[in-house]
N, CA and C atoms of all chains as a GROMACS GRO file, in nm:
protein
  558
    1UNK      N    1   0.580  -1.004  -3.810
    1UNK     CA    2   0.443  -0.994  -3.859
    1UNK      C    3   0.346  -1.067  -3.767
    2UNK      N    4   0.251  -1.059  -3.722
    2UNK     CA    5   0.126  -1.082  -3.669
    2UNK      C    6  -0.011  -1.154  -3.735
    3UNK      N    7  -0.049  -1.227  -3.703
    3UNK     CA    8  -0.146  -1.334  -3.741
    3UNK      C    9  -0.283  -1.281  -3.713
    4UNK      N   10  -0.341  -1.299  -3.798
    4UNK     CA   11  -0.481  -1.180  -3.767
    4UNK      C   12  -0.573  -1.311  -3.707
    5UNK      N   13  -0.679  -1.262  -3.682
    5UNK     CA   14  -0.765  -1.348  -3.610
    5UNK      C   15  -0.830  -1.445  -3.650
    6UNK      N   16  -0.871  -1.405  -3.756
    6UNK     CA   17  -0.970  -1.494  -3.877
    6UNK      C   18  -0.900  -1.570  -3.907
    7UNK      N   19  -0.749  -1.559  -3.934
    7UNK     CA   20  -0.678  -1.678  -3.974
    7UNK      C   21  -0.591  -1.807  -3.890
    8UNK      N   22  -0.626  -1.719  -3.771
    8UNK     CA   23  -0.562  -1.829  -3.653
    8UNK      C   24  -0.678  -1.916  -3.632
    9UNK      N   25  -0.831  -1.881  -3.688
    9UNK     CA   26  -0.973  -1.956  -3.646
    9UNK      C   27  -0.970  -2.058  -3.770
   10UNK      N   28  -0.981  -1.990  -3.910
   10UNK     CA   29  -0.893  -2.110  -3.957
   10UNK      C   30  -0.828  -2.219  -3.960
   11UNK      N   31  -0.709  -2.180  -3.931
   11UNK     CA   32  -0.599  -2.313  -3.899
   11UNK      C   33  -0.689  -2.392  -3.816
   12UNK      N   34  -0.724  -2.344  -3.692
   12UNK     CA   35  -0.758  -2.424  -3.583
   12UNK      C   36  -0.869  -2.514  -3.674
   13UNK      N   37  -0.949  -2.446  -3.744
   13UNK     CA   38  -1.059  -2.500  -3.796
   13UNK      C   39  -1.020  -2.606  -3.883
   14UNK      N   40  -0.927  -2.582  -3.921
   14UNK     CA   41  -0.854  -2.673  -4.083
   14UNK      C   42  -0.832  -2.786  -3.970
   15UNK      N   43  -0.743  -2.805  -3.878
   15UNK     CA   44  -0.658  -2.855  -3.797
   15UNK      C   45  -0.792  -2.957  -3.750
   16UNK      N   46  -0.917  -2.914  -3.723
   16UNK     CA   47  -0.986  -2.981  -3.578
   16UNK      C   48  -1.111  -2.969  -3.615
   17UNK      N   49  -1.168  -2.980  -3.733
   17UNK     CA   50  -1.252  -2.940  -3.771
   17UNK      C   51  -1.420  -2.972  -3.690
   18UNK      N   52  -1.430  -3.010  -3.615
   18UNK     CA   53  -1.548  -3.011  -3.498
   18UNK      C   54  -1.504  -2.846  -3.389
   19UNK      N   55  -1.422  -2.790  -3.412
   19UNK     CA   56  -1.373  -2.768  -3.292
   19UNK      C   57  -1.446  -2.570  -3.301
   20UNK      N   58  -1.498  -2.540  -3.205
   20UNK     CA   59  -1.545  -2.402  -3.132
   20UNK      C   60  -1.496  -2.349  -3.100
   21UNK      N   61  -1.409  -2.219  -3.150
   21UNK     CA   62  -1.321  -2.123  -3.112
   21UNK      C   63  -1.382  -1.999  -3.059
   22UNK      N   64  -1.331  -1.972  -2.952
   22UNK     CA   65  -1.335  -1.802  -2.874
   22UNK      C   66  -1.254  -1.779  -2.869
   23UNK      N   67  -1.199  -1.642  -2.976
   23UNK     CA   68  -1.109  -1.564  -2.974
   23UNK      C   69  -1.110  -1.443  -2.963
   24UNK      N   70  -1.065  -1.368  -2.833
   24UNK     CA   71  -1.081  -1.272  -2.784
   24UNK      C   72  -0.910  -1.187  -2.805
   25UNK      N   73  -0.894  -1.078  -2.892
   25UNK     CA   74  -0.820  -1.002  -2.867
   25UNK      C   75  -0.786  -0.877  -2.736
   26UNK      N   76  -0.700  -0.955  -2.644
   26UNK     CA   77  -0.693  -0.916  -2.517
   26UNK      C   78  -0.597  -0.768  -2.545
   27UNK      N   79  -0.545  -0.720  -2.614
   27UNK     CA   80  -0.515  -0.613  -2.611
   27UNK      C   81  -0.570  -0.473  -2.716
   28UNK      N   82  -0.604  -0.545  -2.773
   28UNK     CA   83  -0.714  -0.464  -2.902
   28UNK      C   84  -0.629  -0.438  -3.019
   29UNK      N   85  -0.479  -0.481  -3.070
   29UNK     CA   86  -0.400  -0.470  -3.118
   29UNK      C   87  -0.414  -0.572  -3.250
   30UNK      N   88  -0.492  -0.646  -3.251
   30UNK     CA   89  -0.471  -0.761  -3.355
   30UNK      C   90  -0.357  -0.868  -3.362
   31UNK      N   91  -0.288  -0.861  -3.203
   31UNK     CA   92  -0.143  -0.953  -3.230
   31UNK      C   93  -0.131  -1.024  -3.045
   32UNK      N   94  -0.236  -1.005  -2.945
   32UNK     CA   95  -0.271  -1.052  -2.836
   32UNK      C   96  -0.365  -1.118  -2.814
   33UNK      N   97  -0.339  -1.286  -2.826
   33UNK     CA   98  -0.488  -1.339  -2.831
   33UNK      C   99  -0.492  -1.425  -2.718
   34UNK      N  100  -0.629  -1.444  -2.703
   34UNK     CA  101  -0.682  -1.541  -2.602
   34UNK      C  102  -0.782  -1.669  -2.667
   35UNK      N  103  -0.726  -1.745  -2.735
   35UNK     CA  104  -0.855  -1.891  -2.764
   35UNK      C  105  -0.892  -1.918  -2.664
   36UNK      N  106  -1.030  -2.004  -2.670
   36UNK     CA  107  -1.059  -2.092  -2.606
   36UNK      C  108  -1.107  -2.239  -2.714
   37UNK      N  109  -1.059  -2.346  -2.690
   37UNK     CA  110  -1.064  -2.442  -2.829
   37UNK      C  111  -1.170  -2.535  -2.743
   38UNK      N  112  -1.304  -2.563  -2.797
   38UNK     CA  113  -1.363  -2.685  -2.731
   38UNK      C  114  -1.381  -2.834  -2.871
   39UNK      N  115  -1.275  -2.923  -2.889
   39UNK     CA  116  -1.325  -3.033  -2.932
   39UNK      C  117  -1.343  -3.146  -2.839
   40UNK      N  118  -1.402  -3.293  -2.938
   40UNK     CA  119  -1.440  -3.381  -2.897
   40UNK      C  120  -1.264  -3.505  -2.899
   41UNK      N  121  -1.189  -3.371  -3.034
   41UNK     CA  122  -1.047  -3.452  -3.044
   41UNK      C  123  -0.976  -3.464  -2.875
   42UNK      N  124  -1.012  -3.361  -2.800
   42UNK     CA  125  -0.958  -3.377  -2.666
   42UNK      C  126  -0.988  -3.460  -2.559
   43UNK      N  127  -1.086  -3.561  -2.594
   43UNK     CA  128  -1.142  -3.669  -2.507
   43UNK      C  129  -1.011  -3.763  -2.494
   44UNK      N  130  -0.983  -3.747  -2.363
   44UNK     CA  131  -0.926  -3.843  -2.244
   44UNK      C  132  -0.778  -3.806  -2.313
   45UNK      N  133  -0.767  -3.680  -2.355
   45UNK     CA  134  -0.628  -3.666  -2.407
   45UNK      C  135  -0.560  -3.552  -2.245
   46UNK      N  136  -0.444  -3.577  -2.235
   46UNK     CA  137  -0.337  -3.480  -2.079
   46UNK      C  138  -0.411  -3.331  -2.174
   47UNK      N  139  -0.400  -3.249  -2.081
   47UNK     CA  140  -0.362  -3.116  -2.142
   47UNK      C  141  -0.240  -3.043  -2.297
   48UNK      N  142  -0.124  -3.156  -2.229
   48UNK     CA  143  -0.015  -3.088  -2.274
   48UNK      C  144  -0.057  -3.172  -2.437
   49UNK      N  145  -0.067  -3.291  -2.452
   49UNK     CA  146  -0.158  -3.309  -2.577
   49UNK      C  147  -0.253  -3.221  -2.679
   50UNK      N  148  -0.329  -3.206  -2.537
   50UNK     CA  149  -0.469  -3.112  -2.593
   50UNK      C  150  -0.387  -2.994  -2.625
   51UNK      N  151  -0.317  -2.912  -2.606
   51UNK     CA  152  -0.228  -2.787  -2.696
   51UNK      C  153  -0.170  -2.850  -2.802
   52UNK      N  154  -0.147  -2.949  -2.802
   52UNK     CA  155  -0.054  -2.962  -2.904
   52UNK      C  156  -0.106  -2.966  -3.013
   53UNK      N  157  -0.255  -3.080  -3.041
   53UNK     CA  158  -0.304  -3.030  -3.150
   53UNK      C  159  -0.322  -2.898  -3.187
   54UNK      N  160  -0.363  -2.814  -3.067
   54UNK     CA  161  -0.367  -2.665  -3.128
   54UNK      C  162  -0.273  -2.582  -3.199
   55UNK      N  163  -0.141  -2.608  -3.189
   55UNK     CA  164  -0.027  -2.572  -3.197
   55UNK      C  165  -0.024  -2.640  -3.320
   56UNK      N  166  -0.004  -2.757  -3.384
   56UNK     CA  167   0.002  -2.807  -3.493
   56UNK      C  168  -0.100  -2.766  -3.575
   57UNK      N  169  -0.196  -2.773  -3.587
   57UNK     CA  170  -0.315  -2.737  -3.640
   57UNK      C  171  -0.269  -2.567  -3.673
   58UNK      N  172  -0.205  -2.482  -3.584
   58UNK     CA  173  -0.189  -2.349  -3.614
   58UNK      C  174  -0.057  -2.342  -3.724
   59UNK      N  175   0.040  -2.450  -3.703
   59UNK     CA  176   0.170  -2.450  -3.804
   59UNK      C  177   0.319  -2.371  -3.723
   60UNK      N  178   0.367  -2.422  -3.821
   60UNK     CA  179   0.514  -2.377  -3.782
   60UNK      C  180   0.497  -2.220  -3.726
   61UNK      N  181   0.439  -2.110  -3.780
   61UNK     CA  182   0.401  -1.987  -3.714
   61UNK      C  183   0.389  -1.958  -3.606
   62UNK      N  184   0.337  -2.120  -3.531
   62UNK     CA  185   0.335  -2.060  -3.345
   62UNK      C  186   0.492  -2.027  -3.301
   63UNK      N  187   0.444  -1.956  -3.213
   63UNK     CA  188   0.568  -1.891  -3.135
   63UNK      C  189   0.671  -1.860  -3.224
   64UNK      N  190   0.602  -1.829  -3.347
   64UNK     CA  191   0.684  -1.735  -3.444
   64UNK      C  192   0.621  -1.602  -3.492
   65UNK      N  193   0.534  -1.603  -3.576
   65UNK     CA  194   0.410  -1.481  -3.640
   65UNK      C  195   0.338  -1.462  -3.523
   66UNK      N  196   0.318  -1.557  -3.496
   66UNK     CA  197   0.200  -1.580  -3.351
   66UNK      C  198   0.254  -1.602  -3.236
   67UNK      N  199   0.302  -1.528  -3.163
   67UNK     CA  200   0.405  -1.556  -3.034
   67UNK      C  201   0.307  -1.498  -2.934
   68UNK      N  202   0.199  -1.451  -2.916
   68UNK     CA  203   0.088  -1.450  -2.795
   68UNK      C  204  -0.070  -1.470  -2.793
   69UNK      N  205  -0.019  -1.597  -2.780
   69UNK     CA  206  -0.177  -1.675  -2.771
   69UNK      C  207  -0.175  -1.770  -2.644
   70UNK      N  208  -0.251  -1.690  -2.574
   70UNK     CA  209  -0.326  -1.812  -2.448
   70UNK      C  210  -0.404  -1.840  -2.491
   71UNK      N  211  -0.403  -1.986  -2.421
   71UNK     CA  212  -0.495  -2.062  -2.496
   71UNK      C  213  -0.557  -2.192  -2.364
   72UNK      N  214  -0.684  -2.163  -2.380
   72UNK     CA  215  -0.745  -2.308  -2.325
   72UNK      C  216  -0.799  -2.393  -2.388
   73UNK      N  217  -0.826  -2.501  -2.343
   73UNK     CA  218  -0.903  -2.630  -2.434
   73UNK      C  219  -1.013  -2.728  -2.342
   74UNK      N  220  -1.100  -2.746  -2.401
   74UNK     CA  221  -1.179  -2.832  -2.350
   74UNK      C  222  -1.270  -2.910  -2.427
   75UNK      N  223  -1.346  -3.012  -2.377
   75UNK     CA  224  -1.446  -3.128  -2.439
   75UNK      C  225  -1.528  -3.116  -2.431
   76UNK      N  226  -1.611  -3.108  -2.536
   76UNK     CA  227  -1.747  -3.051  -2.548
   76UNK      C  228  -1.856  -3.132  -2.421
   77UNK      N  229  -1.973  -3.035  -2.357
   77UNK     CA  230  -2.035  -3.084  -2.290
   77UNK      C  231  -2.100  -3.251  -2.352
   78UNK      N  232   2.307  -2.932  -3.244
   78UNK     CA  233   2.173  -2.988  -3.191
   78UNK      C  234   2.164  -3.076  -3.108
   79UNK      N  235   2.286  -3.207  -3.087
   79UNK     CA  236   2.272  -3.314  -2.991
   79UNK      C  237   2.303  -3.234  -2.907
   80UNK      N  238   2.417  -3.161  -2.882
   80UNK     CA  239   2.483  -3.112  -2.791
   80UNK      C  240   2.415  -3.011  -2.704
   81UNK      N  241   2.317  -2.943  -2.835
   81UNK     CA  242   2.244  -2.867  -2.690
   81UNK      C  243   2.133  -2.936  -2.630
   82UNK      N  244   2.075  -3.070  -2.763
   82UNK     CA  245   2.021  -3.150  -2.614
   82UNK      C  246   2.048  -3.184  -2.545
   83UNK      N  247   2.139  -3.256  -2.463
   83UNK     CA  248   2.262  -3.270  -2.384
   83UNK      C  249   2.222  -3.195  -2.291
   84UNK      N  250   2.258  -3.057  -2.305
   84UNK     CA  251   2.285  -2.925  -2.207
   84UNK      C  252   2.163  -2.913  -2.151
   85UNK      N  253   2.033  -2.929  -2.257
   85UNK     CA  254   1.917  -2.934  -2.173
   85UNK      C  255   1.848  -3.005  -2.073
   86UNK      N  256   1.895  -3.160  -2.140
   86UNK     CA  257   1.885  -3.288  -2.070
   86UNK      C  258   1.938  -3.265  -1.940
   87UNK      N  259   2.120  -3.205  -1.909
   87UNK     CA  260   2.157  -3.177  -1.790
   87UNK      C  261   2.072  -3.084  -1.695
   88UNK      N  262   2.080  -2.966  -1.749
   88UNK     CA  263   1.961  -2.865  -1.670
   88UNK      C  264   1.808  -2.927  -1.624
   89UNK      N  265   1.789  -3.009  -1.709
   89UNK     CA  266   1.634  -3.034  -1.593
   89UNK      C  267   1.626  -3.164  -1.534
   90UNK      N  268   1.738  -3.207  -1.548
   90UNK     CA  269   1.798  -3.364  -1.513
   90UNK      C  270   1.848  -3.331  -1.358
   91UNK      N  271   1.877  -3.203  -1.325
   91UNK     CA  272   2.003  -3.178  -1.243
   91UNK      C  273   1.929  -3.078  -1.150
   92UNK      N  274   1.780  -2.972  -1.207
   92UNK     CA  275   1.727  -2.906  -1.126
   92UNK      C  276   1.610  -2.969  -1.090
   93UNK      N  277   1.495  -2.981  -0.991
   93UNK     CA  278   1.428  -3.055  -0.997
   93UNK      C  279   1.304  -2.934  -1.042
   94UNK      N  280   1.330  -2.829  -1.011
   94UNK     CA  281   1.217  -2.736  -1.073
   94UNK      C  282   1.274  -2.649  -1.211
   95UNK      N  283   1.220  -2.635  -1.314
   95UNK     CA  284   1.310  -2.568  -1.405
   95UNK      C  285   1.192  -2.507  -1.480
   96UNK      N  286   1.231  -2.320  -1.498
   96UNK     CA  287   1.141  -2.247  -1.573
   96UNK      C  288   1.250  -2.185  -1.731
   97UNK      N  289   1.230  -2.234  -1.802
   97UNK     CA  290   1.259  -2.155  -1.934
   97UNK      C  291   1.173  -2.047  -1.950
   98UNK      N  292   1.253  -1.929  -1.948
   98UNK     CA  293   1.155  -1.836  -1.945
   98UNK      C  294   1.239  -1.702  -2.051
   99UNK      N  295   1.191  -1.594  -2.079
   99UNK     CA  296   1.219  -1.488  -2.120
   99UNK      C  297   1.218  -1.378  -2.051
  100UNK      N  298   1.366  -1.338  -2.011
  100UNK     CA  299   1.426  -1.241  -1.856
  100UNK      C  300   1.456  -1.374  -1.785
  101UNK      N  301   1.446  -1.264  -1.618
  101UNK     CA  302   1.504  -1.356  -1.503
  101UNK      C  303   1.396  -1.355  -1.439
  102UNK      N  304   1.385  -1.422  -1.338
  102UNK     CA  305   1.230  -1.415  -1.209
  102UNK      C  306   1.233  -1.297  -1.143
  103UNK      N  307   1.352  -1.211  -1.164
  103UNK     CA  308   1.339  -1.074  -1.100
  103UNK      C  309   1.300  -0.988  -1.184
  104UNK      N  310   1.326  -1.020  -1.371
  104UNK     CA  311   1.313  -0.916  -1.430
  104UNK      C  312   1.225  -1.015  -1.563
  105UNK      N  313   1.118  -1.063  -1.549
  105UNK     CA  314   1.026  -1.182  -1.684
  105UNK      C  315   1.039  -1.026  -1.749
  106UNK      N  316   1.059  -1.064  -1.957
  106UNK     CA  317   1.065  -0.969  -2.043
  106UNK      C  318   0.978  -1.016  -2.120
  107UNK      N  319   0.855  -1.094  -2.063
  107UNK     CA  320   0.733  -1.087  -2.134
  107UNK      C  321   0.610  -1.154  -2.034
  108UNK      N  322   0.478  -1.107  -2.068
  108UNK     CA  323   0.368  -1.159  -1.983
  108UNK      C  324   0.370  -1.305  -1.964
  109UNK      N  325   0.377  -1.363  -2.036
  109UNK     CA  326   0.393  -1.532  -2.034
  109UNK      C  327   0.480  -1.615  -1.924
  110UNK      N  328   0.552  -1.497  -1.937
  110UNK     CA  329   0.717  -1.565  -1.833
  110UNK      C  330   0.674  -1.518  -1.695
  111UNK      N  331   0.652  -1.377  -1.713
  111UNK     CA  332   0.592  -1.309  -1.592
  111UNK      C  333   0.490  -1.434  -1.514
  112UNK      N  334   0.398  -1.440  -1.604
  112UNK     CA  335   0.254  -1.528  -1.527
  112UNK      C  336   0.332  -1.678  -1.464
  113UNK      N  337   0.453  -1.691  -1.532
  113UNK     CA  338   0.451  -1.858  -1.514
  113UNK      C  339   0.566  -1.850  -1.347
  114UNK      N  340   0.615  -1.730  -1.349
  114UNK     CA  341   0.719  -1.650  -1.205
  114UNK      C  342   0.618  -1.650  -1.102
  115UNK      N  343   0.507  -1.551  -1.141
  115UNK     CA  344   0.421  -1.550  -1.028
  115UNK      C  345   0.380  -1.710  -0.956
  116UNK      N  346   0.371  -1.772  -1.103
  116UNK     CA  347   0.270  -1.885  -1.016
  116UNK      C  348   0.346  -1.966  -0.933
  117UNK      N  349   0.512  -1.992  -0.975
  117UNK     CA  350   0.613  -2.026  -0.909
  117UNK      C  351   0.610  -1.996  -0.741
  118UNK      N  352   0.615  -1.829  -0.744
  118UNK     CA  353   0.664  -1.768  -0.625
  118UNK      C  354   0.504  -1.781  -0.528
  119UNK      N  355   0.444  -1.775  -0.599
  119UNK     CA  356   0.255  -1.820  -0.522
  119UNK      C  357   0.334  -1.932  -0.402
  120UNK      N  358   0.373  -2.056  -0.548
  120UNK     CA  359   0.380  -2.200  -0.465
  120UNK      C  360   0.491  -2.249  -0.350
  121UNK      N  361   0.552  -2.145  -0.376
  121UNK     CA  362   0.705  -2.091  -0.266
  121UNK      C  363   0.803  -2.197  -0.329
  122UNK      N  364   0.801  -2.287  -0.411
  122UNK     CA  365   0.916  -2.379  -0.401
  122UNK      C  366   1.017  -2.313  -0.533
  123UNK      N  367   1.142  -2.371  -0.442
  123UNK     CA  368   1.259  -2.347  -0.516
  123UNK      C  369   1.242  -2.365  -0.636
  124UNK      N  370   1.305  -2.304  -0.735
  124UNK     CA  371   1.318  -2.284  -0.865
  124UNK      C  372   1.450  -2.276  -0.938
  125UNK      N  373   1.486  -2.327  -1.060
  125UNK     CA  374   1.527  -2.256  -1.129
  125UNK      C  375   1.534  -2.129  -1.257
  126UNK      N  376   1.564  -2.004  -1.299
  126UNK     CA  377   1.528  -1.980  -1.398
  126UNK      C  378   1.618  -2.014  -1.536
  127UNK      N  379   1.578  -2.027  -1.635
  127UNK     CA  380   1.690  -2.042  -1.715
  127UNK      C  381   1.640  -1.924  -1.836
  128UNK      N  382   1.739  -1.835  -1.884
  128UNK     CA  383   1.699  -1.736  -1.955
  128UNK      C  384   1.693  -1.756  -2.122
  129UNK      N  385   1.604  -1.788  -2.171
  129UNK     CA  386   1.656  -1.808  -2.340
  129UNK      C  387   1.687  -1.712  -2.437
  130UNK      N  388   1.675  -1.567  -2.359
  130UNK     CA  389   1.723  -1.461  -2.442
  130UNK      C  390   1.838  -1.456  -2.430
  131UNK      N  391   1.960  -1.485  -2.305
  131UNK     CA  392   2.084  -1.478  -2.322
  131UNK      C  393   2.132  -1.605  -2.377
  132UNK      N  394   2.065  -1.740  -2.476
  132UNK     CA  395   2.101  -1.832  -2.536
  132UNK      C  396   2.029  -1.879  -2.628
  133UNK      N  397   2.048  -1.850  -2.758
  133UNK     CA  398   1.974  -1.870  -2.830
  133UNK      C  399   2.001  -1.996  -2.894
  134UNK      N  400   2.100  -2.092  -2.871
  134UNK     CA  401   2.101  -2.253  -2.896
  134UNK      C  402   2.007  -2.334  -2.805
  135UNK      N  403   1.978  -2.264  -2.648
  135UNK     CA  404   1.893  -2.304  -2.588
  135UNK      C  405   1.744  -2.269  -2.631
  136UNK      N  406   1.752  -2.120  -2.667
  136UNK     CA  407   1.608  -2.082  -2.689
  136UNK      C  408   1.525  -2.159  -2.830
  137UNK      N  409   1.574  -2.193  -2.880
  137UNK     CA  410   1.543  -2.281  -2.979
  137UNK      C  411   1.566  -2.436  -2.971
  138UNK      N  412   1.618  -2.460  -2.914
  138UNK     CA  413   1.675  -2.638  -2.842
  138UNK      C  414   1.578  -2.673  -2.788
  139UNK      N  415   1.505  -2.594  -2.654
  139UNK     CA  416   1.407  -2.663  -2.561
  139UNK      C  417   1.271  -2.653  -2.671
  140UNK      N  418   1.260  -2.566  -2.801
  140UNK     CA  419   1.085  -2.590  -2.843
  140UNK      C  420   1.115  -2.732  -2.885
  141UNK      N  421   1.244  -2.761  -2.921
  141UNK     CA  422   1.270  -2.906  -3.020
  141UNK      C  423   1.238  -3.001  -2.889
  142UNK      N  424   1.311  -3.032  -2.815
  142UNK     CA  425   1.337  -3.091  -2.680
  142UNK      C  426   1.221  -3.133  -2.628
  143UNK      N  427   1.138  -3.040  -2.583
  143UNK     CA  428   0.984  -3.085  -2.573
  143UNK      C  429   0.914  -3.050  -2.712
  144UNK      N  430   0.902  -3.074  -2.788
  144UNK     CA  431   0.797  -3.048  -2.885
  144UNK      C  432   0.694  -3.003  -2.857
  145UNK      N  433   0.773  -2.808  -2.822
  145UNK     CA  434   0.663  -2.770  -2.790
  145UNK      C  435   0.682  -2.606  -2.833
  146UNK      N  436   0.632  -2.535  -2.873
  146UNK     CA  437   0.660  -2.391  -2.932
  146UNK      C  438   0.712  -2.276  -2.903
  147UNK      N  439   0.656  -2.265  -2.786
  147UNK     CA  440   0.608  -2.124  -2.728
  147UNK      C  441   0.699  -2.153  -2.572
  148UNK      N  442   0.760  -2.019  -2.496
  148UNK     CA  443   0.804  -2.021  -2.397
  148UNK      C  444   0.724  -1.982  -2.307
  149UNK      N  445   0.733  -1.981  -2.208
  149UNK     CA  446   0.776  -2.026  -2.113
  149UNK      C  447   0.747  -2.171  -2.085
  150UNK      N  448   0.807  -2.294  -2.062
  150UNK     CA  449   0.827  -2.375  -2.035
  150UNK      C  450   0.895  -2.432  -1.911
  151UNK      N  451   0.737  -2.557  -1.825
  151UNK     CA  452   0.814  -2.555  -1.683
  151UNK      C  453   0.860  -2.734  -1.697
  152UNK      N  454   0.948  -2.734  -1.646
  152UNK     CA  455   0.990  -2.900  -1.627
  152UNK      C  456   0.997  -2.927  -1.449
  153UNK      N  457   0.924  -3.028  -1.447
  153UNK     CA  458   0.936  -3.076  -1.300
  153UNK      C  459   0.988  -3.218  -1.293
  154UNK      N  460   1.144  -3.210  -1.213
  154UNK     CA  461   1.204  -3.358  -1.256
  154UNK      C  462   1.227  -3.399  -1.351
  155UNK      N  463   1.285  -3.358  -1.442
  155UNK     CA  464   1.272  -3.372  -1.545
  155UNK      C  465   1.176  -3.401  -1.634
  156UNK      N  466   1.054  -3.342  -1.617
  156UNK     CA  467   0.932  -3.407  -1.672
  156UNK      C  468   0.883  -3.246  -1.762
  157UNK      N  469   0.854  -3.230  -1.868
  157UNK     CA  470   0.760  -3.101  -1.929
  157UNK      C  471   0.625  -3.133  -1.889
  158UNK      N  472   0.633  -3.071  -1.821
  158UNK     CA  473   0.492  -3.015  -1.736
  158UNK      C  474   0.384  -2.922  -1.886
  159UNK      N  475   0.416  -2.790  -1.903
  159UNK     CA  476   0.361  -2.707  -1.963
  159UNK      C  477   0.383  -2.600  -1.994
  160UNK      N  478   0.322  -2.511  -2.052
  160UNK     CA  479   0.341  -2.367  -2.072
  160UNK      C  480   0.227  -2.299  -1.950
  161UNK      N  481   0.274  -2.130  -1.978
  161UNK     CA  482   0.213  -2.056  -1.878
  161UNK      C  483   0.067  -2.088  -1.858
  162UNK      N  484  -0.013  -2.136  -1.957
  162UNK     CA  485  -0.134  -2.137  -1.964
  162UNK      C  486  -0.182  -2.279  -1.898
  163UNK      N  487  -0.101  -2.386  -1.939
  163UNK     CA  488  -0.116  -2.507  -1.823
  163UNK      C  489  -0.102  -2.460  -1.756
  164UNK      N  490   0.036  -2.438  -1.689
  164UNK     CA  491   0.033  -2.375  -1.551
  164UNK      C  492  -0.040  -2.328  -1.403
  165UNK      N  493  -0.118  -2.224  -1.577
  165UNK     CA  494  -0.244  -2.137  -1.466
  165UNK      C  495  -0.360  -2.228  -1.437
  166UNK      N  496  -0.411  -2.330  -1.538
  166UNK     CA  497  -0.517  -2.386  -1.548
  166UNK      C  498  -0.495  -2.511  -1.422
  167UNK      N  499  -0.357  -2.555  -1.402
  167UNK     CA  500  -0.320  -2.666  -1.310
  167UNK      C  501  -0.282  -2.612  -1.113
  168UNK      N  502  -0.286  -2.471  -1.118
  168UNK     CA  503  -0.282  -2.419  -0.983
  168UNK      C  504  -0.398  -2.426  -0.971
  169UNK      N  505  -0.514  -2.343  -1.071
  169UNK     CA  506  -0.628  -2.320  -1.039
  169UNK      C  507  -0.682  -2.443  -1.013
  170UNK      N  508  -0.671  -2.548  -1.026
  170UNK     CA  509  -0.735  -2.685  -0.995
  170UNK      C  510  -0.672  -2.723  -0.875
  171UNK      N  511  -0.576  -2.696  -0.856
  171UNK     CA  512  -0.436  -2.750  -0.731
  171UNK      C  513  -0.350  -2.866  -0.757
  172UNK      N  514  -0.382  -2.868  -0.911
  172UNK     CA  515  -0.273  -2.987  -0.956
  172UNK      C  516  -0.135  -2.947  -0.953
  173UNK      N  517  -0.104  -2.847  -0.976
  173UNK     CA  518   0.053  -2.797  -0.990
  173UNK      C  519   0.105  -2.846  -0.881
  174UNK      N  520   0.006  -2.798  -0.686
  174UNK     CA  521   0.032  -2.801  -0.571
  174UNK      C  522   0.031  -2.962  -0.544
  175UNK      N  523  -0.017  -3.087  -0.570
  175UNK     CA  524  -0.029  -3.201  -0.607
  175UNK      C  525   0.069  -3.217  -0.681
  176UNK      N  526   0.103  -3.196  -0.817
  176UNK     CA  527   0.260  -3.233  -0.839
  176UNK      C  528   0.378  -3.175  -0.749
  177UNK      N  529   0.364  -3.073  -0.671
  177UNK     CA  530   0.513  -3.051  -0.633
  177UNK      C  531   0.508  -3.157  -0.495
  178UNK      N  532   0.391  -3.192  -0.410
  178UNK     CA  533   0.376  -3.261  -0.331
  178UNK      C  534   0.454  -3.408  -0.336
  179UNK      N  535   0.382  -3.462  -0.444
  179UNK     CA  536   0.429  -3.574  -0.504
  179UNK      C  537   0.579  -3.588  -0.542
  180UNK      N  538   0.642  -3.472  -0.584
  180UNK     CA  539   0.728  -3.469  -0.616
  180UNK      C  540   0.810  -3.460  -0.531
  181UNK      N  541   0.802  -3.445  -0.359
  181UNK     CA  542   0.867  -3.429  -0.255
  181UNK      C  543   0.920  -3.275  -0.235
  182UNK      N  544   0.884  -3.201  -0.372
  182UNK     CA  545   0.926  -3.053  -0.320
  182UNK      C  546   0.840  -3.006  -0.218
  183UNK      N  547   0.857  -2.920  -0.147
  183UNK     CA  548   0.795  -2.879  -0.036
  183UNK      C  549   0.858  -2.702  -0.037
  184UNK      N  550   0.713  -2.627  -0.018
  184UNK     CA  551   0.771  -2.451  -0.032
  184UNK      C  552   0.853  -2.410   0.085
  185UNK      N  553   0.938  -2.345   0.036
  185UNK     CA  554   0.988  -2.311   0.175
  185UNK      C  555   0.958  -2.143   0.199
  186UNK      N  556   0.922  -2.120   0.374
  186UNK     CA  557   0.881  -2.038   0.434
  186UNK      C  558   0.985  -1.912   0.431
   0.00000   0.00000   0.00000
């Protein structure tokens, strides 16, 4: 099963709640996504951090329901 | 579960470049794995692949191992580096090329 969009903006939202999502369905399918996550939670955090909240914040479902999501992150201007 | 940490611990303990991926570097059986091959073969340095579709104690061992979800997964020196999407974001800067530097790997011609 596949994770629709609105609800992967959600989580993230539940998860990070400052945080600005661009989610672009890169294949037009409803199950190929592209975030882009900008919080302030990512200040002076590695990268591999900065996913991780994303990943937690999304739940046990990543790389399960949700097995294609690229994803970037960044700190708000 | 210890045991296949163990097995994992050996594999990136023992390779100094290591891609968990889905397929082989000749044949990635998904975009993710694909993108994280290319960026490999971009940087010319030796590699390993390790396949988690033909092991599924592994393919589930390394999300535990690194606490981390999603495959493709690169370890440098034993270190978890990232997924495909670090990856891309750390060539495009030339950090990847800066870690393998550092790391004494060097591409070969």
């Amino acid at each position: 099963m596949a994770m629709a969009g609105a609800e992967i903006i959600a989580r993230i939202k539940a998860g990070l709640p400052d945080a600005e999502v661009t989610l672009t369905d890169l294949a037009g399918d409803d199950n190929h996504w592209a975030a882009h996550v900008v919080s302030a939670a990512f200040v002076g955090k590695p990268r591999v951090a900065q996913h991780k909240l994303v990943y937690a914040a999304i739940g046990a479902d990543m790389g399960e329901a949700l097995h294609a999501l690229q994803l970037t992150t960044a700190v708000p201007n | 579960m210890s045991d296949t940490n163990a097995r994992i611990a050996e594999i990136v303990n023992t390779n100094d470049v290591v891609l968990f991926m889905k397929g082989t570097p000749l044949f990635p059986q998904c975009g993710f794995s694909s993108r994280a091959v290319a960026i490999l073969e971009h940087l010319g340095v030796p590699y390993q692949g390790v396949d988690v579709l033909q092991d599924m104690e592994i393919r589930s061992g390394i999300k535990a191992y690194s606490d981390w979800p999603t495959i493709p997964q690169l370890y440098v020196k034993g270190e978890f580096v990232g997924g495909s999407d670090i990856m891309m974001e750390m060539y495009e800067a030339g950090e990847l090329q800066d870690l393998m530097a550092q790391s004494g790997l060097t591409p070969t011609s």
